[in-house]
N, C-alpha and C positions, 0 to 999 in steps of 0.2 A: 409471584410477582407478575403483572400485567406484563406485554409483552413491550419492547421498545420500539419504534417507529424508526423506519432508515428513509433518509432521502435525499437528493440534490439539486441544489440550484445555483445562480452565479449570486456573487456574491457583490454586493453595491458599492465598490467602492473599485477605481481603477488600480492595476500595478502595474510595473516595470519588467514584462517577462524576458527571458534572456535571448532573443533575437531584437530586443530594442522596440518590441509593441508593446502598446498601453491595451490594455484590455482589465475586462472583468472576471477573475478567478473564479471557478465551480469549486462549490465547496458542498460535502459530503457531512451530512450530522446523523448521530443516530441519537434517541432521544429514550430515557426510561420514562415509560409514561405514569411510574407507580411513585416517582420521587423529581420527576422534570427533568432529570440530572440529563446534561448531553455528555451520555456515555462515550463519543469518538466525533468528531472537527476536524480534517481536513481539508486543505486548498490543493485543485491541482488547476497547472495553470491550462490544460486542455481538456477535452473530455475524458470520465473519471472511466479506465477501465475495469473491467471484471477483476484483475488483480490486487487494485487498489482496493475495491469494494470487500474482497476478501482479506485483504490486511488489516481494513478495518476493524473485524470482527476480533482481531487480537489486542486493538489497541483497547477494546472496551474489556477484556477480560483479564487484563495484567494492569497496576499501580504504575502512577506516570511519575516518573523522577522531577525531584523539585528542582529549578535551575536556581545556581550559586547568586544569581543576582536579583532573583525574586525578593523581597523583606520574608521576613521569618513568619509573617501571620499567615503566610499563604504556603507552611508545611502540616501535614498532618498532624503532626506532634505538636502544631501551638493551637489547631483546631479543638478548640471547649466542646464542641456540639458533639465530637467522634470518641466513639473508644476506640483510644487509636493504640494503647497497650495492649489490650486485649486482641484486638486484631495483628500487629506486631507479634505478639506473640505465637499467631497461625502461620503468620507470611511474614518472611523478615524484608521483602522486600518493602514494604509498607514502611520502614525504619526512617528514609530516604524520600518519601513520597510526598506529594502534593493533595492539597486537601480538599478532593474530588472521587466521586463515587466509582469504584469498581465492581461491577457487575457480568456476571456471567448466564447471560438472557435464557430459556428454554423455550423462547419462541419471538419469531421478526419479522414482524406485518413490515412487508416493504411497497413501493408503486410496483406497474409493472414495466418495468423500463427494461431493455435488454439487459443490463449488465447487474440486474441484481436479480433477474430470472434466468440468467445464464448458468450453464453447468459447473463454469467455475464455481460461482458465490454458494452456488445450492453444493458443490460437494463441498466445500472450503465450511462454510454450516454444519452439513452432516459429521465433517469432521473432529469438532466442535462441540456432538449433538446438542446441534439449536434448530429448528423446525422453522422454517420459512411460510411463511401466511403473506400471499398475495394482497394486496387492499382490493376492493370491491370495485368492475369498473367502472366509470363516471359516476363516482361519488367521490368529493373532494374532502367531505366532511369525515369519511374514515381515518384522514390522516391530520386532520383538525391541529390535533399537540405540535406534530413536526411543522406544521405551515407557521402558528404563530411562535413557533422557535427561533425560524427565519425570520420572523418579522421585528421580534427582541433583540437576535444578534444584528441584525440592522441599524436598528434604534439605537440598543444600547454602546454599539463596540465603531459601527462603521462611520456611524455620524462625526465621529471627533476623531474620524482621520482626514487626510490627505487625497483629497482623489477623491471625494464621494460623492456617489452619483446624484443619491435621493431620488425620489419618485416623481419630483418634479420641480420647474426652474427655482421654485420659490423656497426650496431646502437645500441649491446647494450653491458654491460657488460660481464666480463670475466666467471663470476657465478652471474647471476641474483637473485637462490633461495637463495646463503647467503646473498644477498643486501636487498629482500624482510623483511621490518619490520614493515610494517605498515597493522590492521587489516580492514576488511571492514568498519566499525564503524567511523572507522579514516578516510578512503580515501573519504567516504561518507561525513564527513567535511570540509576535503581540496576543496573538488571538489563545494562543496556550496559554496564557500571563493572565488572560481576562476572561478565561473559565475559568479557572480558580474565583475568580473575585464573584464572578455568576451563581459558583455555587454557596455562597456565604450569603445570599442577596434573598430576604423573603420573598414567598410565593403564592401569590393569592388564591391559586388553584390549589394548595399543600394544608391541610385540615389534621389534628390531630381528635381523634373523636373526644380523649376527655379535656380539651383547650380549643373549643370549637371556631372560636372568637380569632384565635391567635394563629396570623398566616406562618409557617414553618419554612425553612431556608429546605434546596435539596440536598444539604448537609444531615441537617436533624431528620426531614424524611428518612435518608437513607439509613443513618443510624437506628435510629425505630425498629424500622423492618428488619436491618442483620441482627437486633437484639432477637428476633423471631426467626429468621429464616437463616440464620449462619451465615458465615463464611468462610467460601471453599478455595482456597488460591488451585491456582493455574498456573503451572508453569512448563510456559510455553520453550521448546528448544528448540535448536536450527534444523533438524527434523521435521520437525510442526512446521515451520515456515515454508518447508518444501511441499511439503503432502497442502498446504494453503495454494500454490500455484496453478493455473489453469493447465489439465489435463490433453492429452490428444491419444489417440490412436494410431500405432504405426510400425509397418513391418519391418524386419532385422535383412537386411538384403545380403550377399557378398558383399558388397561396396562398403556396409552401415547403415548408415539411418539418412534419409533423404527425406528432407522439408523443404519445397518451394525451391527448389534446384542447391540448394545447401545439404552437404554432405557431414553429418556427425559419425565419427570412428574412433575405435581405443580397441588397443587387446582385450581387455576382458569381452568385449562383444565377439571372441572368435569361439567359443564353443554353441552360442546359441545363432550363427549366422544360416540365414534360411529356416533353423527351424520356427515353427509355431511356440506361440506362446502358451502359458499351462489355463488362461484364464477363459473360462466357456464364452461361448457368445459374442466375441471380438473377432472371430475370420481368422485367429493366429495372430493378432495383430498384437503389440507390447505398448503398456504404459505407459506413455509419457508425461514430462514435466516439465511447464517450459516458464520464463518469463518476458513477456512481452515487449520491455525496457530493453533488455537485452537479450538477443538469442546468439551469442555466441555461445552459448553449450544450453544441453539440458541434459534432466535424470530420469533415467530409465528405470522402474523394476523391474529385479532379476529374481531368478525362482527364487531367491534367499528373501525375498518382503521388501530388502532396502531399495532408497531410491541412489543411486547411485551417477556420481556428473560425467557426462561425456559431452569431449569440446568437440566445436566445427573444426574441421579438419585445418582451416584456413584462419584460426584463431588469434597464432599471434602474429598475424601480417597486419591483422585487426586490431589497434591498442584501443579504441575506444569503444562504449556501447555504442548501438545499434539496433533500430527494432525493423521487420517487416515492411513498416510504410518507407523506409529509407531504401532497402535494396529493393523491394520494389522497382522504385525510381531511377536504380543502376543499372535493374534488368531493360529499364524502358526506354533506356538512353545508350547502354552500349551498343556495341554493335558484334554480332555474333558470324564469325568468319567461319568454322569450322561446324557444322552442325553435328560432324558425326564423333567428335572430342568432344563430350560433357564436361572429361575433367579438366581438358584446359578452357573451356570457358567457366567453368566456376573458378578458376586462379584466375582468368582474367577479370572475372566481377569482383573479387574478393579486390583484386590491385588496382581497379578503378575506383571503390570504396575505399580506398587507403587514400588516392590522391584527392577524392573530395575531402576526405578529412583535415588532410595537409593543406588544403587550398584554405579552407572554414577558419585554418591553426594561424595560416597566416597573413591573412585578410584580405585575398585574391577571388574567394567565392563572390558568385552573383549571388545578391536578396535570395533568390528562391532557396539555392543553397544554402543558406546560413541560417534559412527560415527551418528550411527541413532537418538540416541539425541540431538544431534546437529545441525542437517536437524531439527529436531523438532523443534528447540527452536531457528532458526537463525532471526525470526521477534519477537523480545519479545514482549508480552503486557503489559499494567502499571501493575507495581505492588503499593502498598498500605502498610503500616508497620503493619496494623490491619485490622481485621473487623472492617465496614462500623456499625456506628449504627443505629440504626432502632426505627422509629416512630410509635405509635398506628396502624396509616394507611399503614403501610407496605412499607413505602416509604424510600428511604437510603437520610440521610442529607447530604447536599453540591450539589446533583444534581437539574437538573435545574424542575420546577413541570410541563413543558411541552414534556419533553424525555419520553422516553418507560420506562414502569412500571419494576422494577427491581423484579425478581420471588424470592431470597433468597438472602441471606449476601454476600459481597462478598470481596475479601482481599488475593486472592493468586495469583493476577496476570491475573486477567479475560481479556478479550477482552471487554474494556468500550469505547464506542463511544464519550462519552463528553471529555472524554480525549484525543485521535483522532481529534476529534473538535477544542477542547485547543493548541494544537498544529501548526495550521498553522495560 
């Protein structure tokens, strides 16, 4: 099967992002160029990072659950054009699905834009094995399928919303920003609601050789081809979701683990502290695992293969996410009395991020503030109504006893892979 196209642009039509600005959402598509089908759609409402780009590649490789309040024509099982028994029968997760192609690419012409030539997306790929194919540079026409993809979901999905920009006066409203009312959250919905309908839609570019005359939906395409090429499910765990997250390098000190004056620690890091790592060519340095949404913990490999979570020391002073660009901002703003106490200035950055949070909670922050927490917090992760409880063996109930060892309790919203997992 040809390879798919990945690319990003914003997207024409305004939203309501949650600091209270109207802007244009970046939407990320990857496109099968062998059936049209747009294998993964999402909206973020800032620039899309390495992470997201990497998730993506899961959302095209696993069947998308149909929502309850779709109509019934838009399930796999009422789609005519799919063998959808036959496929059920490989993947049960298909049972439950929406009547759009799943595809597990062997190679992804992308632009070369940082974040999808970055080490995350290329190991997140390799993990994957899907082969990354740069497009050619300054040639626009390599990416030909994906441009007028954008130009379709424009036409056909953005037009007959709320908020739409258009290309010029004469396609859209009088005042756009007071039509604008729908937030990303939402468009993100509608827009799941109307690939489905996209792919039921003929396609003048889709040829079946013996119905030469007759343009093919990327339904029947797709069907076509798994009557030829199978299909293989994937079944991605909360594992997978972790070995997906963008890596780093980094030594096991006495202390723990020190990123950007943040301190990660747990007992099991006391038999490998100071030593070197087992893996050549890193300095001794150990593999990391982080998520950029939230760096209140990450997972380290330990000689044992797993990735395993270790929180910031200063985790649950912290109830909410946070990423980089935010303490960043705390480092550049507090004030540092004691130069020669590390550790009590990371407790006092950590408690000055607590009181920005409370100021953001209770409507006290200035704009800037409540702008940068909102960058923060625009990918929430699960939240939980309590702490997780805990077993003899240090294990949290409900997860599965083959996932990464969990380091501490957790219940404010952490970044959990199995629930990531759960999700597609």
């Amino acid at each position: 099967m040809p390879a798919p196209s990945h690319d990003t642009t914003r997207l024409d039509v305004l939203a309501l992002f949650d600091d209270g600005r109207l802007a244009r959402p970046e939407l990320t598509i990857a496109v099968d160029v062998a059936t049209r089908a747009i294998l993964a759609a999402v909206l973020c409402p800032s620039a899309t990072k390495a992470v997201d780009a990497a998730l993506l590649l899961a959302e095209m490789a696993v069947p998308h659950p149909a929502r309850p309040t779709w109509p019934h024509i838009l399930r796999m099982d009422r789609a005519p054009a799919l063998p959808h028994q036959r496929l059920a029968a490989l993947d049960e997760r298909l049972a439950g699905a929406a009547a759009r192609p799943v595809v597990l690419p062997e190679t992804i012409v992308v632009d070369r834009g940082k974040v999808f030539v970055s080490a995350a997306f290329t190991a997140a790929c390799e993990h994957l094995g899907i082969s990354v194919q740069p497009a050619p540079p300054h040639a626009p026409t390599a990416k030909g399928i994906v441009e007028r993809t954008f130009g379709s979901i424009n036409h056909l999905f953005c037009q007959h919303l709320p908020g739409y920009t258009g290309s010029d006066v004469t396609r859209r409203g009088p005042d756009i920003a007071q039509d604008a009312c729908y937030s990303v959250a939402q468009l993100q919905d509608l827009l799941d609601e109307w690939l489905v309908h996209y792919h039921h839609r003929p396609h003048e570019g889709l040829r079946h050789p013996m119905m030469p005359r007759k343009a093919l939906t990327p339904n029947q395409m797709w069907a076509a081809l798994v009557a030829v090429a199978g299909h293989v499910p994937v079944p991605l765990t909360g594992r997978d979701y972790l070995e997906l997250l963008p890596v780093r390098w980094q030594a096991i000190t006495p202390a723990g683990i020190t990123i950007h004056h943040r301190t990660y620690d747990h007992d099991l890091l006391a038999p490998y502290r100071g030593q070197p790592s087992p893996v050549a060519g890193r300095g001794g340095k150990w593999e990391i695992h982080y998520t950029p949404h939230d760096v209140r913990q990450i997972w380290i490999r330990l000689p044992d293969g797993e990735l395993t979570e270790i929180p910031w020391i200063h985790r649950d002073h912290v109830h909410q996410p946070f990423n980089d660009h935010t303490w960043q901002h705390i480092r550049t703003h507090a004030h540092h009395h004691n130069h020669d106490d590390s550790q009590q200035h990371e407790a006092d950055l950590a408690d000055a991020l607590d009181q920005l949070m409370r100021r953001v909670h209770s409507g006290h922050a200035t704009t800037t503030e409540q702008a940068l927490l909102a960058r923060a917090t625009t990918t929430p992760t699960p939240a939980t109504d309590e702490p997780a409880q805990h077993d003899e063996d240090d294990s949290i109930d409900g997860l599965p006893d083959d996932g990464p060892r969990p380091a501490a309790a957790i219940g404010f919203g952490l970044y959990d892979a199995h629930e990531e997992a759960a999700k597609w």
